[in-house]
C-alpha positions in Angstrom: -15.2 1.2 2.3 -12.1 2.2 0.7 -9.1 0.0 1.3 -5.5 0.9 0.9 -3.1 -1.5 -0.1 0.2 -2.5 2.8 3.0 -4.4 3.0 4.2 -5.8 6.5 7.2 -7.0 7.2 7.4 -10.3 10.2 10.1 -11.9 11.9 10.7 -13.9 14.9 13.5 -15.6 16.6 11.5 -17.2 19.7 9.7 -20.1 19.2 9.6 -18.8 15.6 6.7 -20.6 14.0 4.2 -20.4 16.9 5.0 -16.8 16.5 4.2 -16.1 13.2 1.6 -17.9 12.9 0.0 -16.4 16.0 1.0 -12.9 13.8 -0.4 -14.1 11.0 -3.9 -15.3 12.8 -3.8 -12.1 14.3 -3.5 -10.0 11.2 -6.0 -12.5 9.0 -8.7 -11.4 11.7 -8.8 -7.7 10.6 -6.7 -7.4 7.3 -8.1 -7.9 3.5 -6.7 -10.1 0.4 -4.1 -11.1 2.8 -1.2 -12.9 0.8 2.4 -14.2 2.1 5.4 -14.4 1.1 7.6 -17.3 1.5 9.4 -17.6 4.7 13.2 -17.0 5.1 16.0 -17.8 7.9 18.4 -15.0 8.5 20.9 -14.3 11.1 20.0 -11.2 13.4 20.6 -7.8 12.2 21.3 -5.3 15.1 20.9 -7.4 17.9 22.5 -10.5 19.2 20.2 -13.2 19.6 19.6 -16.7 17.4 18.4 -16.6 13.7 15.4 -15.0 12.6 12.4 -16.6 10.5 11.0 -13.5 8.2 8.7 -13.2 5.8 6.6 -10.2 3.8 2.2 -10.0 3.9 0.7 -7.8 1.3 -2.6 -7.3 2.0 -5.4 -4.0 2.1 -6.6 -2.1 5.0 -9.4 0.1 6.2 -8.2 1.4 8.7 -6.0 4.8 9.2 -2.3 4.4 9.4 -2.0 5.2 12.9 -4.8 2.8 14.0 -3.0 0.1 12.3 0.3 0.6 13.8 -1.6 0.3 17.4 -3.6 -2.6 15.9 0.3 -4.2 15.1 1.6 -3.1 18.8 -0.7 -5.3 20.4 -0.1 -8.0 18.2 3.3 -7.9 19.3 2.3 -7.6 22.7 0.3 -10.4 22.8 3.1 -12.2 21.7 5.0 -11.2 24.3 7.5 -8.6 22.6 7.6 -6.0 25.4 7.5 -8.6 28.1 10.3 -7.9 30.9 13.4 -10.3 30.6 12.8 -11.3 27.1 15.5 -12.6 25.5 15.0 -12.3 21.8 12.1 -10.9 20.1 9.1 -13.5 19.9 7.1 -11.0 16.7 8.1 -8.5 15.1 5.6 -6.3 12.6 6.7 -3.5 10.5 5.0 -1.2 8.0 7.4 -1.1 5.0 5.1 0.8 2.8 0.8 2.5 3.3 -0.5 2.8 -0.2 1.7 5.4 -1.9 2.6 7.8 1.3 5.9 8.6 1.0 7.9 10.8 3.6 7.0 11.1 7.8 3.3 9.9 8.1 2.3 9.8 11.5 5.6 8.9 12.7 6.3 6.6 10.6 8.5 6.7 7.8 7.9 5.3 4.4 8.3 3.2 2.5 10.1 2.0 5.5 14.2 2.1 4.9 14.9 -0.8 6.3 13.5 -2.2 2.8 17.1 -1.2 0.9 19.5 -2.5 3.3 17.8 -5.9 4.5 18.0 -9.2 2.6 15.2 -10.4 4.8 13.0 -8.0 4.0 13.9 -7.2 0.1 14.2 -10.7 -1.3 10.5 -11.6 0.0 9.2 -8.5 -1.0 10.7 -9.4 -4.4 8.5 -12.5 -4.5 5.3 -11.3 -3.7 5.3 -7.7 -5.0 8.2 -8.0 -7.6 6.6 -5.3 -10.1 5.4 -2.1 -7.6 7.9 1.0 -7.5 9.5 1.7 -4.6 8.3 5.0 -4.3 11.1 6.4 -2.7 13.7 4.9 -5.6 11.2 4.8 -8.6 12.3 1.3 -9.2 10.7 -2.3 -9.0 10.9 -4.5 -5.8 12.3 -7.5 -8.0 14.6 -4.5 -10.0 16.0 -3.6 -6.4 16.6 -7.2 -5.5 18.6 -8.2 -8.9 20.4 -5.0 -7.9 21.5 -5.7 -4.6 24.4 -5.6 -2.8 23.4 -6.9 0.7 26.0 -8.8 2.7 23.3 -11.1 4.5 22.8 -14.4 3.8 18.9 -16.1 3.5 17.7 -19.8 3.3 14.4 -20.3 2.4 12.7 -22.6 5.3 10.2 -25.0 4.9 6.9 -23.4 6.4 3.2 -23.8 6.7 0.0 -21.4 7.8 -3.0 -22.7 7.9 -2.5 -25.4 5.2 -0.9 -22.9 2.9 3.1 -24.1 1.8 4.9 -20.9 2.7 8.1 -22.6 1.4 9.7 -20.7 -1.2 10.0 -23.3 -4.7 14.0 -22.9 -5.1 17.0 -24.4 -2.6 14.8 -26.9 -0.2 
């Protein structure tokens, strides 16, 4: 079994830590090596709603790009993202980068742009990936980070999964 290495990008702003952890059960069921990053609170970007809890998983797949994107649709289904007269968005998963595809695969682009203009999703993947290349820039994650110039502001939360502190060490 071969397995490719992904990053995912979560966030919530319903009921934000039943959410992600229902994510993250979700994803622990079918996903390898599975490792978090620790978990930040952001005000929304793009829609209005309250703040967001976010956080990055690194973690190794099996399955094909496309069947993981489903595997994440329902997911955010079951948490009841497409539900009618939602307010908010109770999950959130994206793909922010598929082993080293680069470019439109199946739909979805990568590594996932959203990556270079979100704090939310740059500064945790700063944490727990801080030395792979973005391959779309050729630099490091944590390089990208000391380099930014994102007008959003983060605070780390305090957080817990399954007895695991997902609080980041700095600012509590």
């Amino acid at each position: 079994m071969s397995l490719t290495p992904i990053l995912l990008g979560l966030g919530s702003n319903i009921d934000r830590e039943i959410h992600l952890c229902a994510g993250l059960d979700a994803l622990s069921g079918f996903l390898h090596h599975l490792h978090c990053s620790p978990v930040f609170e952001s005000a929304p970007v793009g829609i209005k709603s309250g703040p967001f809890f976010n956080l990055v998983v690194a973690a190794q797949t099996d399955l094909p790009l496309l069947e993981l994107d489903r595997r994440l649709k329902i997911i955010e289904a079951d948490n009841g993202r497409y539900a009618p007269g939602r307010r908010g968005l109770p999950l959130d998963i994206d793909v922010l980068t598929y082993g080293e595809h680069t470019g439109n695969v199946d739909g979805l682009e990568l590594p996932r742009a959203e990556i270079l203009k979100n704090a939310f999703v740059l500064w945790p993947l700063s944490l727990i990936a801080p030395t792979q290349i973005h391959r779309g820039v050729g630099k490091t994650f944590a390089t990208l980070w000391a380099e930014a110039q994102i007008d959003q502001v983060l605070a780390p939360v305090a957080f817990e999964w399954r007895g695991r502190d997902l609080t980041a060490s700095f600012g509590l």
